[in-house]
FITORMAR-365900 format. One record per residue (C-alpha): z, y, x; residue in one letter. Coordinates in Angstrom, 2 decimals, decimal comma, padded with zeros to 5 digits. Each point is the difference from the previous one (the first is absolute). Example, Ala and Ser with C-alpha at 12.3 -4.5 7.8 and 13.67 -1.06 7.14 Angstrom:
<rs>
@up: 007,80; north: -004,50; east: 012,30; kefi: a .
@up: -000,66; north: 003,44; east: 001,37; kefi: s .
</rs>
This chain:
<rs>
@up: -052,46; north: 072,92; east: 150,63; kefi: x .
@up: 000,57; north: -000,30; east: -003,63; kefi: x .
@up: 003,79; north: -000,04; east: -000,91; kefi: x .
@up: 001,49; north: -002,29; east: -002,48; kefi: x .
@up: 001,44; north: 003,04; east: -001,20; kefi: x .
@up: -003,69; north: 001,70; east: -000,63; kefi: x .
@up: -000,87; north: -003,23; east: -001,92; kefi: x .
@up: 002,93; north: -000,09; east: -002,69; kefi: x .
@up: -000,95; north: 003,68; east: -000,71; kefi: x .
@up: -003,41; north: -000,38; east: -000,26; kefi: x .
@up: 001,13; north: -003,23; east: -002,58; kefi: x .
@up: 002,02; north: 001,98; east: -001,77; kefi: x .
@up: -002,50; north: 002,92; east: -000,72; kefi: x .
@up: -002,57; north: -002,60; east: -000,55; kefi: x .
@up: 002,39; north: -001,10; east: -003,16; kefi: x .
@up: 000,51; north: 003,49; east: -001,21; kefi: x .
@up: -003,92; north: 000,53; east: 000,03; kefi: x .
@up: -000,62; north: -003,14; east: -001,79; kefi: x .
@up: 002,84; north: 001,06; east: -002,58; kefi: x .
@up: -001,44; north: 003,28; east: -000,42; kefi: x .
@up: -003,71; north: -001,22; east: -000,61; kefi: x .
@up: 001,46; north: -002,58; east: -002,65; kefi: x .
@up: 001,97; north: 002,66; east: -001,49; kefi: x .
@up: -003,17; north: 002,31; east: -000,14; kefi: x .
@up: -002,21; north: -002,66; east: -001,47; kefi: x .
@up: 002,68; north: -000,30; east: -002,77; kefi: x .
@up: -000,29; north: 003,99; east: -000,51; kefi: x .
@up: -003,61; north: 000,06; east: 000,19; kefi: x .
@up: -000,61; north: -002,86; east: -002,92; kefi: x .
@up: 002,78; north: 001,68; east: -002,14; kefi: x .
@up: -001,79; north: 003,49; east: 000,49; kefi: x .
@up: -003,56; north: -002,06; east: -000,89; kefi: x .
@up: 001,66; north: -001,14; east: -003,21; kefi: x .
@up: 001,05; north: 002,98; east: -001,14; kefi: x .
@up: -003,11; north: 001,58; east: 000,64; kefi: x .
@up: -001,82; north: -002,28; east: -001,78; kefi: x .
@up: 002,10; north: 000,46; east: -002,73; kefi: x .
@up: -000,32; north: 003,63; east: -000,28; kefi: x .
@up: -003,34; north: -000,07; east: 000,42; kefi: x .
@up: -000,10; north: -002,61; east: -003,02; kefi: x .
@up: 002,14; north: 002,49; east: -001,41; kefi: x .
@up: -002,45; north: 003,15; east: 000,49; kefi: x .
@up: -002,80; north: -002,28; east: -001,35; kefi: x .
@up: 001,90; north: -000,40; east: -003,15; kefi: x .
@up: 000,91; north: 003,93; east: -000,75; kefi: x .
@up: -003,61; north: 000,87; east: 000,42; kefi: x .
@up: -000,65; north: -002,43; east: -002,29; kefi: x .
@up: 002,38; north: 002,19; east: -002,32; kefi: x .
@up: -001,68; north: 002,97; east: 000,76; kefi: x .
@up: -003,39; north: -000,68; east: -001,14; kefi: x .
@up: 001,27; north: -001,35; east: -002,44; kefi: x .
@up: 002,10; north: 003,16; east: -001,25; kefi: x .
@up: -002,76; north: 001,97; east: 000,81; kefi: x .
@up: -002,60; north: -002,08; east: -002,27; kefi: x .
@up: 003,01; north: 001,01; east: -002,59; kefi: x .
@up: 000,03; north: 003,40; east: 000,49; kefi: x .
@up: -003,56; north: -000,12; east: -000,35; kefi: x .
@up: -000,19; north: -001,69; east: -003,27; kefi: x .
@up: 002,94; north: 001,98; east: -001,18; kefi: x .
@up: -002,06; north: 003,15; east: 001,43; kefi: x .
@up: -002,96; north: -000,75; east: -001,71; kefi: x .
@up: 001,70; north: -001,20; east: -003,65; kefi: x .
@up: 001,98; north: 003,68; east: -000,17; kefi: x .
@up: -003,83; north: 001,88; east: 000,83; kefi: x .
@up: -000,95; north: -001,95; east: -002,87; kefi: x .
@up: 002,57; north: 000,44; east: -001,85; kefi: x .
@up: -000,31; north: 003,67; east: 000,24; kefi: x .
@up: -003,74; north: 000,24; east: -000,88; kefi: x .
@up: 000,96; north: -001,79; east: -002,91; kefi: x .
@up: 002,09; north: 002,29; east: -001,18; kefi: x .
@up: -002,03; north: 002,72; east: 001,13; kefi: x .
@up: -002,82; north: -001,43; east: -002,58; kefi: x .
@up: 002,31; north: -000,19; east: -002,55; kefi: x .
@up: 001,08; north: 003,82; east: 000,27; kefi: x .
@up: -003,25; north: 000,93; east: 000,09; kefi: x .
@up: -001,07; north: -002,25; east: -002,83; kefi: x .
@up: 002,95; north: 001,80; east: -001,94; kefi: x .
@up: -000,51; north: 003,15; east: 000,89; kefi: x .
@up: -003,93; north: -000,45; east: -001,23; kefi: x .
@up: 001,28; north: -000,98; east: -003,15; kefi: x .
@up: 000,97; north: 003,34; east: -002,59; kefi: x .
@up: 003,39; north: -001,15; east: -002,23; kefi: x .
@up: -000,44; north: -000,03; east: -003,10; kefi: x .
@up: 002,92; north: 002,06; east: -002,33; kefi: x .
@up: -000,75; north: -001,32; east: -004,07; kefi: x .
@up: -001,65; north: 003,53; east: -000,02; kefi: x .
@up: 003,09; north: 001,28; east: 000,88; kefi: x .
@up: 000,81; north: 002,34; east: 002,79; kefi: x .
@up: 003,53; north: -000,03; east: 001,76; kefi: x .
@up: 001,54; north: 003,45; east: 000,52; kefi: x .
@up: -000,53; north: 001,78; east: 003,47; kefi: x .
@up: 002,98; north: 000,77; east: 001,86; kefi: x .
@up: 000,23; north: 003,90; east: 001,22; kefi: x .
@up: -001,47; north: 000,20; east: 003,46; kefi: x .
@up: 003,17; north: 001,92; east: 000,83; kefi: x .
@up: 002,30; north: -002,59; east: -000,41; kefi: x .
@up: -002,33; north: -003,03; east: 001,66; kefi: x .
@up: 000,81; north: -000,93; east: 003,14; kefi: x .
@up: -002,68; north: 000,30; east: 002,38; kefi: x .
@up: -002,05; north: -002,88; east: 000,06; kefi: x .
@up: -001,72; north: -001,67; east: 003,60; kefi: x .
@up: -003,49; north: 000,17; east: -000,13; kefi: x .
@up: -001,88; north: -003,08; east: -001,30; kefi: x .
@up: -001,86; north: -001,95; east: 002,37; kefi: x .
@up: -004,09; north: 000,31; east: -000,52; kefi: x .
@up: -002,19; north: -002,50; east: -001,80; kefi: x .
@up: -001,46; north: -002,81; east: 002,16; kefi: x .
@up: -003,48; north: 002,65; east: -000,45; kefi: x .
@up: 001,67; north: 002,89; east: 001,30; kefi: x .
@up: 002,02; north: -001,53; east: 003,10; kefi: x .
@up: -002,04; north: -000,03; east: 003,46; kefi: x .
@up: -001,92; north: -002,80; east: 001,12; kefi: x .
@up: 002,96; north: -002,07; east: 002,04; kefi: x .
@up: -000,53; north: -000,80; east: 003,60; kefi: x .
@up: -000,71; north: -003,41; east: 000,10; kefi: x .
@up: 002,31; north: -000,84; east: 002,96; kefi: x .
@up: 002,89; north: 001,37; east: -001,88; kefi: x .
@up: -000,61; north: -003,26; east: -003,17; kefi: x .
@up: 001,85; north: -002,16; east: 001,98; kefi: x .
@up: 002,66; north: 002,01; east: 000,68; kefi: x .
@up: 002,97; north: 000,35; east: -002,53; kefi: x .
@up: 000,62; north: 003,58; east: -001,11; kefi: x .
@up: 003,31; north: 000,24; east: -002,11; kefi: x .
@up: 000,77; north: 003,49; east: 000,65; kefi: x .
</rs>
C-alpha cells in the first residue's frame, strides 16, 4: 500500500521536475535568441566580405591598368630619340660609371606573355 510518505516525495520531485523544465525552456529561448542573432550577425560579415573582395578586385584591376599605362608610356619614350640643339653632352669615362641594371626589352623583343598570368599583378 502506498504510503503518505511515498506521495509527498513523489509531490515534491514532481515540483522540482516542473521547475527544471521551466527553467530549461527559459535557457533554450535565450540560447534561440542568441543564435539568431549571430547568425544575423554572420549574414552581415559576409556581406562585408564580398564586398571587400569586389574592392580588392577593382583596386586589383585599376593598379594592372595603371601599370600598362605606364608601361606604354616608357615605351612610347623610349621610341622617341631626344633631341640635343645639335649638341652632344659629354660621355662620362666607363671607368668611373657605376654599373648600370640592364634595361628591360621593347614590347617587340619581350616573349609572348602567358595569358593566364594578365590577370595576375606582377610588381616584382
Amino acid at each position: 500500500m502506498i504510503t503518505l510518505e511515498q506521495i509527498r516525495l513523489l509531490e515534491s520531485k514532481i515540483t522540482r521536475a516542473i521547475e527544471l523544465i521551466r527553467v530549461l525552456k527559459e535557457e533554450n529561448s535565450t540560447l534561440r535568441k542568441g543564435l539568431e542573432s549571430a547568425q544575423k550577425r554572420m549574414k552581415e560579415m559576409e556581406g562585408l566580405v564580398e564586398s571587400f573582395k569586389t574592392d580588392q578586385r577593382e583596386i586589383e584591376s585599376v593598379i594592372v591598368r595603371t601599370l600598362q599605362h605606364l608601361d606604354d608610356l616608357e615605351e612610347a619614350s623610349s621610341a622617341k630619340k631626344p633631341e640635343h640643339n645639335g649638341k652632344r653632352q659629354p660621355e662620362a669615362p666607363a671607368a668611373a660609371a657605376p654599373a648600370t641594371p640592364p634595361v628591360a626589352p621593347d614590347a617587340a623583343e619581350r616573349p609572348a606573355q602567358d595569358s593566364s598570368k594578365k590577370d595576375e599583378l606582377d610588381i616584382f
